[in-house]
N, C-alpha and C positions, 0 to 999 in steps of 0.2 A: 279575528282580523277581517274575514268574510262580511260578517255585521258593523263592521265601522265602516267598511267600505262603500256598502250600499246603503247605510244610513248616511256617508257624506257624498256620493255622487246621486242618493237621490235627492235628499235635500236642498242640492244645489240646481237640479231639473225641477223640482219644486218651484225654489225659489226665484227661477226662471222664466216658468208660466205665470207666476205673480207679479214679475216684473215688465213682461211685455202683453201682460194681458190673454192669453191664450192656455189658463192650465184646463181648461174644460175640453180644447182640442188634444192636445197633449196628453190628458188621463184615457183619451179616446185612442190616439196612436201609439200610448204605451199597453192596451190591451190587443188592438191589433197585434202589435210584437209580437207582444208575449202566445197571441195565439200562433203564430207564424212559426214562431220559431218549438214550441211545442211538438204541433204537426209536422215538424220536418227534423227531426231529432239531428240531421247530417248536418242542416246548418252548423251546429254549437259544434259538432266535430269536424267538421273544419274550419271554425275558426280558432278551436283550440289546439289545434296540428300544427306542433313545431317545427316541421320543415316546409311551411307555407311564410312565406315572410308578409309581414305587414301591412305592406304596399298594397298587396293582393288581397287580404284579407276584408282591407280597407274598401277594393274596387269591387268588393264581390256584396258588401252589405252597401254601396252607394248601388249598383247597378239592381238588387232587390228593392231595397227600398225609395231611393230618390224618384218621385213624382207620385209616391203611394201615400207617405209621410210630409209631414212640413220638411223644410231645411233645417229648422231647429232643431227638430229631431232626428235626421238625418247625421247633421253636426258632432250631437250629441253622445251618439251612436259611435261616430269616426272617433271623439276625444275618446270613449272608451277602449277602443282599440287597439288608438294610439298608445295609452298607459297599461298597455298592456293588461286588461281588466275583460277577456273574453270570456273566461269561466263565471264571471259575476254578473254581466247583462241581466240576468232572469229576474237573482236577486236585487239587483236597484231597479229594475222596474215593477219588481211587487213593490219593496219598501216604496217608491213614489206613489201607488195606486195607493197604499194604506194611510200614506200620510194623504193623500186631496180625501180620502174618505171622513179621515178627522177634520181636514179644514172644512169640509162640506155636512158635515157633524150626520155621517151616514154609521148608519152600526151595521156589524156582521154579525148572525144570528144565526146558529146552530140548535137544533130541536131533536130530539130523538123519544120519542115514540113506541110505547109496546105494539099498539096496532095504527094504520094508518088512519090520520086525521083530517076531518071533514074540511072543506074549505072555508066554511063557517068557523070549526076551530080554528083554522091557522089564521082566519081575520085577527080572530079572537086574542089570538098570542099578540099577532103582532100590534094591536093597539095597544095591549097590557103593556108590552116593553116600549113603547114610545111614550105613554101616561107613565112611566114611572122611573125614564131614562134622560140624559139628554140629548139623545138623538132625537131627529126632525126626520128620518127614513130610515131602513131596514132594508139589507137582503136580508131576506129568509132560506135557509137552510134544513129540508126538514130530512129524515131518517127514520125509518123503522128499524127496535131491534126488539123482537118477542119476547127476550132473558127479563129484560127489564118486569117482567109482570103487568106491570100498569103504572099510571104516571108516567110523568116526562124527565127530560132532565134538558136544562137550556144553558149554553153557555153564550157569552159576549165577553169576547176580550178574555180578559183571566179572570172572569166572575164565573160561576156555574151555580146553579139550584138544580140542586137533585131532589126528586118527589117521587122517587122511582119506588116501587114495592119492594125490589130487588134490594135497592141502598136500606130499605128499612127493615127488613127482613137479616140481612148480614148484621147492622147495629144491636138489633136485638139479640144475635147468636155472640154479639161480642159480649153483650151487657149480660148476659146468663151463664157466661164461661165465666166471668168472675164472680159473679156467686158461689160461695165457699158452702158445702152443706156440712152439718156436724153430726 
């Protein structure tokens, strides 16, 4: 229910910044939120506190945000409110930051690393994944975890390539348990 939800309130602030022109401001104000309301964990719990009524809840995310934000965003914010959707705020403004990232054909890019990679490597990665992607930019995401032995493992989206010693090393201990000797 959660994920229909903020797949249709955000698709519709989507579809919003496409229609008045303005989703580049919009993916801007909906990270701001999201950092605002992170940092301040009390916000979300009081806007989810059932004995604050709505009105209030309403005047307290106009009086944070009106003149930090657009009014559209601001608006946007109130219909949520309104419908009673304060626990989902977070969730429809990822799902909109993820959808302008497809329309703006950006990838998210997770790298994980036995030891940490030079910045020349991670040029390196990130050109491989744009020559052989079709994304046009990348966040880059990197991690070290030593387990791994050597190799990477990269995921985008629900793809992953594992190169990892670790992944090869397990495969191999699968492929010699079934070896039957006689």
């Amino acid at each position: 229910m959660a994920k229909l939800v903020s797949k249709t309130y955000g698709e519709a602030l989507f579809e919003l910044g496409i229609d008045e022109q303005c989703l580049e401001q919009l993916s801007d104000e909906a990270f701001a939120i999201e950092q605002t309301i992170q940092k301040n964990p009390e916000l979300l719990k009081l806007l989810n506190h059932p004995k604050i009524d709505k009105e209030e809840k309403i005047s307290v995310v106009e009086s944070i945000f009106k003149g930090q934000v657009s009014d559209v965003m601001v608006g946007f914010l109130v219909l949520l409110l309104q419908k009673d959707r304060y626990n989902e705020i977070l969730s429809v403004l990822q799902y909109f930051t993820d959808r302008v990232k497809v329309y703006k054909k950006i990838g998210v890019a997770y790298i994980v690393s036995a030891v940490p990679l030079s910045d020349t490597q991670k040029e390196q990665i990130k050109e491989k994944l744009l020559n052989t992607t079709e994304y046009v930019e990348f966040e880059m995401n990197f991690n070290v975890d030593a387990s791994l032995i050597g190799g990477l493992i990269i995921r985008v989206g629900d793809r992953v390539v594992d190169s990892s010693i670790r992944t090869r090393i397990d495969n191999m201990a699968k492929e010699l348990s079934k070896i039957q000797l006689n």
